[in-house]
N, CA, C and O of each residue as an XYZ file, in Angstrom:
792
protein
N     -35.036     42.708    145.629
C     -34.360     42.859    144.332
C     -34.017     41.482    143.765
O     -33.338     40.670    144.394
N     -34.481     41.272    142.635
C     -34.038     39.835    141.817
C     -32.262     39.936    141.585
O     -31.482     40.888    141.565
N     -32.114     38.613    141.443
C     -30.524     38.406    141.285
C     -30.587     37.951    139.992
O     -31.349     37.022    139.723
N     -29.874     38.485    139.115
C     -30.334     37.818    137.286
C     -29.911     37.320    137.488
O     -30.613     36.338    137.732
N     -28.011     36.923    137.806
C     -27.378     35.577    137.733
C     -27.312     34.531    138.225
O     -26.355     33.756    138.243
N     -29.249     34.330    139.066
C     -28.933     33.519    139.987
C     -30.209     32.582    139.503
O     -31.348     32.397    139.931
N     -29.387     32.061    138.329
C     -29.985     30.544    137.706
C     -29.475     29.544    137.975
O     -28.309     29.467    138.360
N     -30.388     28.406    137.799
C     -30.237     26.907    138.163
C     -29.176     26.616    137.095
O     -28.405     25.730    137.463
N     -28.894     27.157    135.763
C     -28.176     26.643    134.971
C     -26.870     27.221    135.194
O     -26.035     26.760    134.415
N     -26.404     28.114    136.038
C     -25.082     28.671    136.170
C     -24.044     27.816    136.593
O     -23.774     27.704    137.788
N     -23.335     27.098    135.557
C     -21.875     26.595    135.915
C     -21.297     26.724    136.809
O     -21.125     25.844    137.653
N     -20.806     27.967    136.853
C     -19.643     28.537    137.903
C     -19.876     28.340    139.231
O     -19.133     27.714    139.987
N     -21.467     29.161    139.679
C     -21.732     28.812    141.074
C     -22.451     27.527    141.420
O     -22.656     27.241    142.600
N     -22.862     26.699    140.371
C     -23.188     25.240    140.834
C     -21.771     24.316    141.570
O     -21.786     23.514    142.504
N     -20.716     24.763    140.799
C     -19.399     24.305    140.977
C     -18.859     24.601    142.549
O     -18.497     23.795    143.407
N     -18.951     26.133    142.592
C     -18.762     26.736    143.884
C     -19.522     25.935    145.370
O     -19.116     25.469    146.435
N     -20.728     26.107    144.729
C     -21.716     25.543    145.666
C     -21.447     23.767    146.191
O     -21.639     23.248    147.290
N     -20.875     23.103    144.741
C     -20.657     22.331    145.001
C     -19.375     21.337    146.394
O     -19.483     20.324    147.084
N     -18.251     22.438    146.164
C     -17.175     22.420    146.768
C     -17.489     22.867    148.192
O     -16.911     22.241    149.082
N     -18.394     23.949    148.581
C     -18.890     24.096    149.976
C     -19.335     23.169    150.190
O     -18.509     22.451    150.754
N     -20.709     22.468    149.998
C     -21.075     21.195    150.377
C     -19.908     19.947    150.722
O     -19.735     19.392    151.807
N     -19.235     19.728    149.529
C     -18.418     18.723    149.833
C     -17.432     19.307    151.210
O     -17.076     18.556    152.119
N     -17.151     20.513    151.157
C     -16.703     21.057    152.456
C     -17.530     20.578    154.131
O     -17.195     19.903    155.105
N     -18.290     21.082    153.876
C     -19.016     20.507    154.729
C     -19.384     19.406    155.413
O     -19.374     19.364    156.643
N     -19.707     18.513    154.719
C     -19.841     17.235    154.708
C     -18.710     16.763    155.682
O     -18.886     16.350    156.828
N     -17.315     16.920    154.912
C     -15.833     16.511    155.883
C     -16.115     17.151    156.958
O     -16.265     16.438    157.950
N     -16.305     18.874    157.170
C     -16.248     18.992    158.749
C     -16.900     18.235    159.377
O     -16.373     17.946    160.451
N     -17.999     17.690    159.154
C     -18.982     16.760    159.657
C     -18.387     15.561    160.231
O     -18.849     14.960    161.201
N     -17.254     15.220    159.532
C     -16.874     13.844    160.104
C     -17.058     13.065    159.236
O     -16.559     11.957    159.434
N     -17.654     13.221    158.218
C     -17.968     12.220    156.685
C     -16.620     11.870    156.060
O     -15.913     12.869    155.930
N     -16.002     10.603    155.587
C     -15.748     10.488    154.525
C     -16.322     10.555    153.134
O     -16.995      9.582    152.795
N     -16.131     11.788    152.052
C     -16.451     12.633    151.507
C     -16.294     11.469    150.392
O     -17.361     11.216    149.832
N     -15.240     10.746    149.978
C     -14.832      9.340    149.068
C     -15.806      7.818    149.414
O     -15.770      6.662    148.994
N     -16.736      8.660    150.513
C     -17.080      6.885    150.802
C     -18.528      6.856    149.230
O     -18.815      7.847    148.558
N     -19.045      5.686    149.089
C     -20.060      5.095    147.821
C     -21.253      6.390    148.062
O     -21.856      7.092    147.250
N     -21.266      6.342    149.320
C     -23.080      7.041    149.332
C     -22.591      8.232    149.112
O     -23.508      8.780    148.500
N     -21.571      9.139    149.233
C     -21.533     10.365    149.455
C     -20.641     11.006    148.500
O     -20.053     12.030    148.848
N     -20.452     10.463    147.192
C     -19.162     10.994    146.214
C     -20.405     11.871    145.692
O     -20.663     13.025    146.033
N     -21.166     11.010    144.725
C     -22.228     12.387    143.959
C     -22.983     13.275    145.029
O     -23.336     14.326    144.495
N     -23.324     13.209    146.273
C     -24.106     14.057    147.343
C     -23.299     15.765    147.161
O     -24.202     16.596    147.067
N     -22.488     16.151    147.122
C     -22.236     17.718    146.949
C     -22.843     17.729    145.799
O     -23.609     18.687    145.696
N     -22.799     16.962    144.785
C     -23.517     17.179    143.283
C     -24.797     18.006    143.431
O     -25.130     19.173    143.228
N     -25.522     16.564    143.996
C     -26.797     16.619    144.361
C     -27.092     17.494    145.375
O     -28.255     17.897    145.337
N     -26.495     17.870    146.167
C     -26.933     18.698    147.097
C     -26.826     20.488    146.523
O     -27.302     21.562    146.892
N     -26.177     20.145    145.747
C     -25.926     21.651    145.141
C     -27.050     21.972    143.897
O     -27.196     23.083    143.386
N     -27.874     20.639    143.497
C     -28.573     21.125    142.506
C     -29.919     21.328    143.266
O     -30.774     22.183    143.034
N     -29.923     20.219    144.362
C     -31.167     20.455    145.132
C     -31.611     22.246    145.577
O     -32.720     22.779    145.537
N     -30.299     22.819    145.976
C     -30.469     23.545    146.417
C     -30.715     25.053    145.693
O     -31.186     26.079    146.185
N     -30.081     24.716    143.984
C     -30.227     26.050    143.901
C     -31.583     25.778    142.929
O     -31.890     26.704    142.178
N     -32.399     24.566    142.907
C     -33.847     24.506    142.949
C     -34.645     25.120    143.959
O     -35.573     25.809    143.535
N     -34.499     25.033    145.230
C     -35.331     25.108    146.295
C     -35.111     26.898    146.750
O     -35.717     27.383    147.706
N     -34.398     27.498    146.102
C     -33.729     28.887    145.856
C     -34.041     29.640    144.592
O     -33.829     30.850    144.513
N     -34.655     28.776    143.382
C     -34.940     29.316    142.048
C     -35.647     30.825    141.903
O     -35.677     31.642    140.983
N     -36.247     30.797    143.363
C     -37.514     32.150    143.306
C     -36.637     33.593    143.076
O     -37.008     34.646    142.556
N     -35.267     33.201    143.698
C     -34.732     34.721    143.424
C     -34.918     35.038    142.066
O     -35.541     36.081    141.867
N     -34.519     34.374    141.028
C     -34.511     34.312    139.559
C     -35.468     34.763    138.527
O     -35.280     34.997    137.334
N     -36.614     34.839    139.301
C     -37.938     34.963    138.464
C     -39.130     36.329    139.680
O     -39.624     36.344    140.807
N     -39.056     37.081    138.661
C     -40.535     38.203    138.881
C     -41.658     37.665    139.024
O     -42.048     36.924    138.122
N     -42.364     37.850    140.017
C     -43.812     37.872    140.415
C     -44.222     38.490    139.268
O     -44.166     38.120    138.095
N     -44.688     39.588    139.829
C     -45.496     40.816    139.156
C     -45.400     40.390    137.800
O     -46.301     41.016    137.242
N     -44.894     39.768    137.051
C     -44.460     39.678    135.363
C     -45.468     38.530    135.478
O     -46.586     38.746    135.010
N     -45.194     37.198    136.107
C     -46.179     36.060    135.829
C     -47.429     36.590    136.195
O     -48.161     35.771    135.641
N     -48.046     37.249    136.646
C     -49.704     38.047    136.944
C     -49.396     39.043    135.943
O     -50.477     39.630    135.992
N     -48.779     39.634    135.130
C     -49.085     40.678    134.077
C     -49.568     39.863    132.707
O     -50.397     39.996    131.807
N     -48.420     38.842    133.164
C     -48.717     37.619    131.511
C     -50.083     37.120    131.624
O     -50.424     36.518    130.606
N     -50.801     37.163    132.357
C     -51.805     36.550    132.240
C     -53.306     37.587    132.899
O     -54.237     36.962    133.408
N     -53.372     39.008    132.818
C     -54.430     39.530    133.395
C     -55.473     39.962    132.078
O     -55.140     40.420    130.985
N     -56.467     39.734    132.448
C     -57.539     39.811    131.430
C     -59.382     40.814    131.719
O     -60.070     40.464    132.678
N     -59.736     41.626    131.048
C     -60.343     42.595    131.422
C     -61.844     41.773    131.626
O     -61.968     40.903    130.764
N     -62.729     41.834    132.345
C     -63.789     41.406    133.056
C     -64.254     41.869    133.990
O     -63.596     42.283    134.945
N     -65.631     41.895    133.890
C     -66.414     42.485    134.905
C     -66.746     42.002    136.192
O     -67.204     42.662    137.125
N     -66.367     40.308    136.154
C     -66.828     40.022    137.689
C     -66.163     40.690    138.588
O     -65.008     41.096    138.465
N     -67.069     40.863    139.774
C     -66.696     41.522    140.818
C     -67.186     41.004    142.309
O     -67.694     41.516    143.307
N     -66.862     40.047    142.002
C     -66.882     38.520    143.050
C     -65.784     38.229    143.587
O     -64.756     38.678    143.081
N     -65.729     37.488    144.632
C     -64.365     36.880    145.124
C     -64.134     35.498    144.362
O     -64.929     34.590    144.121
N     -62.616     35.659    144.027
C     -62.675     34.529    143.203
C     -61.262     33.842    144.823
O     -60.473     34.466    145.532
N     -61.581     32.546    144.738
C     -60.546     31.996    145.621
C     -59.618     30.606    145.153
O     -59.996     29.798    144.305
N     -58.384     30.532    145.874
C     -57.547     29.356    144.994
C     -57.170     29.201    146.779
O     -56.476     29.975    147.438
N     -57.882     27.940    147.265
C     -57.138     27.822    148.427
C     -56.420     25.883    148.122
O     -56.497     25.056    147.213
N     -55.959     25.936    149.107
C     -55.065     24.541    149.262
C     -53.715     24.368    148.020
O     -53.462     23.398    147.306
N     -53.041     25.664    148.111
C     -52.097     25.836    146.941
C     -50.680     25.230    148.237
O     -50.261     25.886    149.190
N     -50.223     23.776    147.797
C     -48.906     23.418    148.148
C     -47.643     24.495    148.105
O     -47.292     25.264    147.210
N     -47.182     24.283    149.223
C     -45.632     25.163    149.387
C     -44.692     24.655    150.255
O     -44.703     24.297    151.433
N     -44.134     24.695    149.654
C     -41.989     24.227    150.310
C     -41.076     24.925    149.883
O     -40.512     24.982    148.791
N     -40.892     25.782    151.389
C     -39.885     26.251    151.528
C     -38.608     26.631    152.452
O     -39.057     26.815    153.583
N     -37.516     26.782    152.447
C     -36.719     27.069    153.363
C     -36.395     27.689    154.737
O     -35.168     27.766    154.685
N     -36.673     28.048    155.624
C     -36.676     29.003    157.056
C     -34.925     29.296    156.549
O     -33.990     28.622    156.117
N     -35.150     30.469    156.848
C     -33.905     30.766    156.307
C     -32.978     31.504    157.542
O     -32.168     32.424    157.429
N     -33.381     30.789    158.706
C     -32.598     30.809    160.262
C     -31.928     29.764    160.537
O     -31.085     29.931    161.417
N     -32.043     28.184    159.857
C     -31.661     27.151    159.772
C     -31.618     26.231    158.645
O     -31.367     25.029    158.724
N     -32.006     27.195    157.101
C     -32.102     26.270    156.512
C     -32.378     25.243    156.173
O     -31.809     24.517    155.357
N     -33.928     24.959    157.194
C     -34.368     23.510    156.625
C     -35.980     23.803    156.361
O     -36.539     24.840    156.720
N     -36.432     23.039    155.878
C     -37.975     23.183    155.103
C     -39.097     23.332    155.970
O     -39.205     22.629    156.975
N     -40.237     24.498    155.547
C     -41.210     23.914    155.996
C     -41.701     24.023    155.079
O     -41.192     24.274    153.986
N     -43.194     23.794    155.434
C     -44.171     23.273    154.240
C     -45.699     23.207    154.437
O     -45.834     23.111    155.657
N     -46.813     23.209    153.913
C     -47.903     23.776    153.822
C     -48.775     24.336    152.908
O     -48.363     24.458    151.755
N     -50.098     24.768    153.230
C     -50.641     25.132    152.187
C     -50.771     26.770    152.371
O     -50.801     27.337    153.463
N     -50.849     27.463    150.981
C     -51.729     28.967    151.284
C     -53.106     28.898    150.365
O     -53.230     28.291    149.301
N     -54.058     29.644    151.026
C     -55.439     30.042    151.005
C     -55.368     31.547    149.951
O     -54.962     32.465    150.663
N     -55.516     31.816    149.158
C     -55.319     32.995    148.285
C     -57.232     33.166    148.203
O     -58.199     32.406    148.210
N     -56.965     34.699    148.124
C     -58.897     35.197    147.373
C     -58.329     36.830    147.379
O     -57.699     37.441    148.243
N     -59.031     37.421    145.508
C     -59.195     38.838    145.552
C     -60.259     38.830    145.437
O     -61.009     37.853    145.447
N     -60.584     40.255    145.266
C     -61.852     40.721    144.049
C     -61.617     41.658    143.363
O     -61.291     42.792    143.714
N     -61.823     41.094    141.969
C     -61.562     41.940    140.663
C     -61.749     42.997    140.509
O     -62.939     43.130    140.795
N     -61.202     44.326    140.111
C     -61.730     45.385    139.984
C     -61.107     46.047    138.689
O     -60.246     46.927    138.690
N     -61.722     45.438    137.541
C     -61.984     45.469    136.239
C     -60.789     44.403    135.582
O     -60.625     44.536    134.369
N     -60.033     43.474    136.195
C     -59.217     42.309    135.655
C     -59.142     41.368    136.510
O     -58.946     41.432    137.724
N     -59.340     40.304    135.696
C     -58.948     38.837    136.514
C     -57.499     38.197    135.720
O     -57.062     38.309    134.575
N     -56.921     37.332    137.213
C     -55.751     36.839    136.443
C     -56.261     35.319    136.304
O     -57.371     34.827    136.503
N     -54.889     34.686    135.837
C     -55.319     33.527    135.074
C     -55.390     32.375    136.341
O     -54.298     32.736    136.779
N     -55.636     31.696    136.927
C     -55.951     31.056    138.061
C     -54.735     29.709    138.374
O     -54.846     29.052    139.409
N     -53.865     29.478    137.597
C     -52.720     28.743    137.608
C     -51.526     29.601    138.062
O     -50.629     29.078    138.725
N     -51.478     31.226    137.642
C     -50.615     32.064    137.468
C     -50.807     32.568    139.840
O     -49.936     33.082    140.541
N     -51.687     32.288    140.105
C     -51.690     32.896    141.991
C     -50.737     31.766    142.592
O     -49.935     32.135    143.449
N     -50.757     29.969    142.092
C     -50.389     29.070    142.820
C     -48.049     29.457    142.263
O     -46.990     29.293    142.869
N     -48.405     29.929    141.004
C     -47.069     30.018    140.388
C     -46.197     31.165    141.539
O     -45.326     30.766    142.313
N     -46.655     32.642    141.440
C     -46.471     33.422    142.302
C     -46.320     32.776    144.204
O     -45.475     33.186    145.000
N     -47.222     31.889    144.453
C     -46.601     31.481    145.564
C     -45.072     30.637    145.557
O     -44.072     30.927    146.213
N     -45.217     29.746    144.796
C     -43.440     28.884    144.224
C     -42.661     30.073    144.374
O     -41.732     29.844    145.149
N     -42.656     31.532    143.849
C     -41.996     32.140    143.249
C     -41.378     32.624    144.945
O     -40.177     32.679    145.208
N     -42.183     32.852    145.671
C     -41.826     33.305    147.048
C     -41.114     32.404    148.080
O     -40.239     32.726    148.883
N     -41.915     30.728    147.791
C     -41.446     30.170    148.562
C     -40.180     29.220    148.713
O     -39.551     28.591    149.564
N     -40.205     29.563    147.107
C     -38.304     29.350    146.527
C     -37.495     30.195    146.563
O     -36.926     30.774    145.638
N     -37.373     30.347    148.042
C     -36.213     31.821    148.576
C     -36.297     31.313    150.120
O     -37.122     30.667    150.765
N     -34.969     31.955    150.412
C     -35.019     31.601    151.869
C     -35.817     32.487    152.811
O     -35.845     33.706    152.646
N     -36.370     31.968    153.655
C     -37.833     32.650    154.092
C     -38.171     32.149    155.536
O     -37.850     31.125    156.139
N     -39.005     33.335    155.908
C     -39.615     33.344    157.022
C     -41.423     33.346    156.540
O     -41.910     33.806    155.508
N     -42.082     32.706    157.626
C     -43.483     32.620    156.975
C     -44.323     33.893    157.169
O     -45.381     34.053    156.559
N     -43.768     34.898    158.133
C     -44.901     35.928    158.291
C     -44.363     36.610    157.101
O     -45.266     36.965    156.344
N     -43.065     36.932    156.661
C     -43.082     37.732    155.177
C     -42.990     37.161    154.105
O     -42.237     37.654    153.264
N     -43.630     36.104    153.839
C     -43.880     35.449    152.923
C     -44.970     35.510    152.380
O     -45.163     35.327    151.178
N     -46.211     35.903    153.613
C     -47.230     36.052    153.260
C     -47.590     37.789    152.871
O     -48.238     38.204    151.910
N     -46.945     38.568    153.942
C     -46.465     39.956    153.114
C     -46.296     39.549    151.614
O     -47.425     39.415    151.143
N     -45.755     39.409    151.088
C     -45.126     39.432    149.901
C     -45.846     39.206    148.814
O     -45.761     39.836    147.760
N     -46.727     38.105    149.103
C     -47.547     37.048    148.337
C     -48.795     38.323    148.211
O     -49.376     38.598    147.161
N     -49.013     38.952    149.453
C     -50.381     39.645    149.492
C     -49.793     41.104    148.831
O     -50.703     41.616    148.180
N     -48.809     41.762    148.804
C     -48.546     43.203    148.047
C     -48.083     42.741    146.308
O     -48.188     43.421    145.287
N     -47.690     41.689    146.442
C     -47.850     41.368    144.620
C     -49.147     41.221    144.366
O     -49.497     42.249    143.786
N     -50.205     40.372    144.508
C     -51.310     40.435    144.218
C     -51.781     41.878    143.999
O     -52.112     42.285    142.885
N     -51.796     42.559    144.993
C     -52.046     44.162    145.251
C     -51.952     44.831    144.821
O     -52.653     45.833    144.679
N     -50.818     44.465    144.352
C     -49.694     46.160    143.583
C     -50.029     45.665    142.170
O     -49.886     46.692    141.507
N     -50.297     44.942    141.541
C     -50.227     44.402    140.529
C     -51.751     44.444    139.854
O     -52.061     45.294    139.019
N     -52.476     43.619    140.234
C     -54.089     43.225    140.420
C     -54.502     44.718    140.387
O     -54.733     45.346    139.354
N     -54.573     45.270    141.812
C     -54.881     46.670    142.091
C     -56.381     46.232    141.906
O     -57.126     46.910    141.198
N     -56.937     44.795    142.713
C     -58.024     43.980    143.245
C     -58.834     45.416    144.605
O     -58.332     46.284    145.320
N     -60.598     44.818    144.264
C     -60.502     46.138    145.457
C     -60.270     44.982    146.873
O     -60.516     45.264    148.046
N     -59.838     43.908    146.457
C     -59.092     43.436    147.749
C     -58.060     42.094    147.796
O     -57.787     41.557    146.723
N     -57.496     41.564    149.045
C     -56.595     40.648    148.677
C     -56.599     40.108    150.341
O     -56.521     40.696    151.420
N     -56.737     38.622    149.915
C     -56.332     37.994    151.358
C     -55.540     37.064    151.279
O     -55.327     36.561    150.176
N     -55.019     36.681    152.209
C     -53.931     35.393    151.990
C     -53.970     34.922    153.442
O     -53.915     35.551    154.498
N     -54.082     33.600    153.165
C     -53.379     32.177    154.773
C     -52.920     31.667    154.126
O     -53.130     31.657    152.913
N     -52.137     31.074    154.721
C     -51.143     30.583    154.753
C     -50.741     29.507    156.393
O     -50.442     29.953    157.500
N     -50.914     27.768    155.892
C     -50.812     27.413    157.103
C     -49.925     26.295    157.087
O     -50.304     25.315    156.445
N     -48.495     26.230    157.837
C     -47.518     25.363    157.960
C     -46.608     24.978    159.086
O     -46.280     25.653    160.062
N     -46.276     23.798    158.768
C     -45.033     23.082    159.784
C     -43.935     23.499    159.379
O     -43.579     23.691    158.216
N     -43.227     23.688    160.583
C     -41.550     24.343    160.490
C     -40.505     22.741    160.635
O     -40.482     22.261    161.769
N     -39.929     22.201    159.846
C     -38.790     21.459    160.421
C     -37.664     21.772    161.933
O     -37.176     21.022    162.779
N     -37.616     23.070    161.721
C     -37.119     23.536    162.642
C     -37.177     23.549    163.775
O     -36.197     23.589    164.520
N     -38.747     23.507    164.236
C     -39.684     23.075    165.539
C     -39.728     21.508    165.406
O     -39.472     20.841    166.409
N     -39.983     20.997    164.430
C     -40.523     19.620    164.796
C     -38.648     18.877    164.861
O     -38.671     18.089    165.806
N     -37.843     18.878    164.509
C     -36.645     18.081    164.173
C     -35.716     18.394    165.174
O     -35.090     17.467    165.690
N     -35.471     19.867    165.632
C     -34.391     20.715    166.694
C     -35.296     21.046    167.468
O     -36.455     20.631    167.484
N     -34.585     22.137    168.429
C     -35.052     22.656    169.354
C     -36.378     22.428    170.276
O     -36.133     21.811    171.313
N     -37.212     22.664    170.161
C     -38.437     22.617    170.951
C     -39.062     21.195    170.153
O     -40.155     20.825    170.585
N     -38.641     20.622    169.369
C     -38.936     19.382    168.777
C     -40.538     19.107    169.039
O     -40.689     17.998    169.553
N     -41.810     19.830    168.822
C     -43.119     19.806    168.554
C     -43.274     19.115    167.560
O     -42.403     19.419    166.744
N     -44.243     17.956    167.002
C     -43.994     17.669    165.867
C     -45.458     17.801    165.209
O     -45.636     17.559    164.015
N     -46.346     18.146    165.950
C     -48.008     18.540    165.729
C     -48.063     19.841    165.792
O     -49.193     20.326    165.745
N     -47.023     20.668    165.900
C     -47.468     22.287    165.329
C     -47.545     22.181    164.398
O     -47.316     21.229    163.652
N     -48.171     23.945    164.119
C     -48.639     24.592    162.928
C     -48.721     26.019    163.005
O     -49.473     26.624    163.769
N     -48.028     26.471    162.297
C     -47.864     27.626    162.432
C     -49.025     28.850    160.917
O     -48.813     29.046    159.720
N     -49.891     29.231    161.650
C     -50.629     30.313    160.434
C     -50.953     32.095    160.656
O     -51.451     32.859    161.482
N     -50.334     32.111    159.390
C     -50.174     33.579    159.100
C     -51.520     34.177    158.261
O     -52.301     33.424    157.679
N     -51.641     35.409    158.285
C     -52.640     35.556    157.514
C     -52.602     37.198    157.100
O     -51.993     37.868    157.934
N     -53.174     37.996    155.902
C     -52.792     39.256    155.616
C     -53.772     39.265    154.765
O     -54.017     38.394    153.931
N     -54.512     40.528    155.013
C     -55.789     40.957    154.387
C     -55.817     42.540    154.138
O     -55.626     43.346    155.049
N     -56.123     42.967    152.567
C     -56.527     44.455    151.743
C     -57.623     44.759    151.443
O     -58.398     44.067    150.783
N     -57.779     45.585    151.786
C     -59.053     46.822    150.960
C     -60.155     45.772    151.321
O     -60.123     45.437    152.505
N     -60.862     45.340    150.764
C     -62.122     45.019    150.846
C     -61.970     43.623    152.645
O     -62.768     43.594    153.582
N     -60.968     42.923    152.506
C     -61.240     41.818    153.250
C     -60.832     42.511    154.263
O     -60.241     41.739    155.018
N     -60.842     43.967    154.831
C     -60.609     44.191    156.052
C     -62.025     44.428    156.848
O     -62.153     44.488    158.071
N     -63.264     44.570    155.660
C     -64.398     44.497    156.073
C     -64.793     42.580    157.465
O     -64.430     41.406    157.395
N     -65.343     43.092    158.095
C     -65.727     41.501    158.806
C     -66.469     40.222    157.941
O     -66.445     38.995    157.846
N     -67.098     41.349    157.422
C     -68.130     40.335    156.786
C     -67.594     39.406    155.575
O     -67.955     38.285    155.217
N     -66.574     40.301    155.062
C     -66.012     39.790    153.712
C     -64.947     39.088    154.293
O     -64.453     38.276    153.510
N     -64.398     39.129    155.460
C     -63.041     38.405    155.895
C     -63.255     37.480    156.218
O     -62.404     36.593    156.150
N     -64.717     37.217    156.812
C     -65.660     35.514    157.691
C     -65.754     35.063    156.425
O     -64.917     34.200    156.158
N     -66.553     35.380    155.487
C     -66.677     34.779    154.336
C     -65.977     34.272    153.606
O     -66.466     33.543    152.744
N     -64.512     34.475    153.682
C     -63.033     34.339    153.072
C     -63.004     32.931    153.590
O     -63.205     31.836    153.064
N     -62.589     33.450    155.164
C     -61.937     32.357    156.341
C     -63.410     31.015    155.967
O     -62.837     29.927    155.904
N     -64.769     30.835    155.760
C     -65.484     30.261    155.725
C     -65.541     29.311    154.707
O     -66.145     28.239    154.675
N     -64.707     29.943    153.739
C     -65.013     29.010    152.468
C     -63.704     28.162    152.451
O     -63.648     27.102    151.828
N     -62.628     28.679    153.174
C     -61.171     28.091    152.755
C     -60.732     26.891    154.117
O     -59.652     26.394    154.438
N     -62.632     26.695    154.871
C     -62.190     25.669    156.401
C     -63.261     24.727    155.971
O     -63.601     23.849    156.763
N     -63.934     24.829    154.588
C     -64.916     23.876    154.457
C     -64.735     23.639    153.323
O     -64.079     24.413    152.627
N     -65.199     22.650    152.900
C     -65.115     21.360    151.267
C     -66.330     21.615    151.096
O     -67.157     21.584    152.007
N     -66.651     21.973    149.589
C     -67.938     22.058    149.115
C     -68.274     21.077    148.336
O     -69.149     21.304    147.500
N     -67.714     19.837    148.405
C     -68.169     18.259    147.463
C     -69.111     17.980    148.651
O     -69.801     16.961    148.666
């Protein structure tokens, strides 16, 4: 469910947000008055309800604004689409690319509007296996493509910075509809999105 009031431009809870941070910070042991750290709740509060913007904004609406009636019935693919986003078990970033491909079945969308829809997901606090859920039933539900695949492949801060401190993982997810559950069409997917065609 979208949160309407949960814009980057909202006063009230930028303010709020702000005062936790600066909260924080002191439990930390910070002097909260020292040079480096007077504007940091500022900043940390705008950073954040950037990196959070996705609650704010509909998928399904940015792929409606832009679907257009056509006959190809090809796989069209948008892979190496940048993403940063939150793990939302620790709140700190990971980051990576996703691999997107449908096939049309009587509309194509606009090809700027698949990389937008990923922002839209990955500006929320998140886990990566339902992220890629998400990414793949909007396409779906929306498109109503006779198929939909998605990878999705990234580093967790979480692993590389805390705990098990790995700093050469990679973590990849992947979720495939209707047509790409075929083999042939799923190799062909995975084939084009592990090789450079320059």
């Amino acid at each position: 469910m979208i949160n309407k009031n949960f814009n980057i431009e909202n006063a009230s809870l930028n303010e709020e947000l702000k005062i936790n941070f600066s909260n924080i910070i002191s439990l930390l042991g910070e002097n909260i008055g020292r040079e480096g750290l007077v504007k940091t709740p500022e900043r940390a509060s705008k950073a954040m309800r950037f990196l959070t913007s996705g609650y704010d904004t509909d998928p399904k609406q940015i792929l409606e604004s832009a679907m257009f009636k056509e006959e190809y019935k090809e796989m069209v693919i948008v892979k190496d689409i940048e993403l940063y986003s939150l793990c939302e078990h620790h709140v700190l970033p990971f980051f990576g690319k996703a691999h997107i491909a449908y096939i049309p079945n009587g509309y194509i969308v606009g090809l700027s509007k698949i990389p937008r829809v990923v922002d839209v997901f990955a500006r929320r606090l998140q886990v990566q296996e339902r992220m890629t859920e998400q990414i793949l039933e909007c396409i779906n539900d929306t498109l109503k493509p006779q198929g939909v695949a998605v990878v999705i492949e990234a580093s967790h801060m979480c692993m590389m910075m805390r705990g098990i401190q790995k700093q050469n993982s990679t973590t990849t997810t992947s979720g495939f509809r209707g047509a790409f559950k075929e083999i042939e069409t799923r190799n062909e997917f995975l084939k084009l999105i592990s090789s450079s065609l320059s």
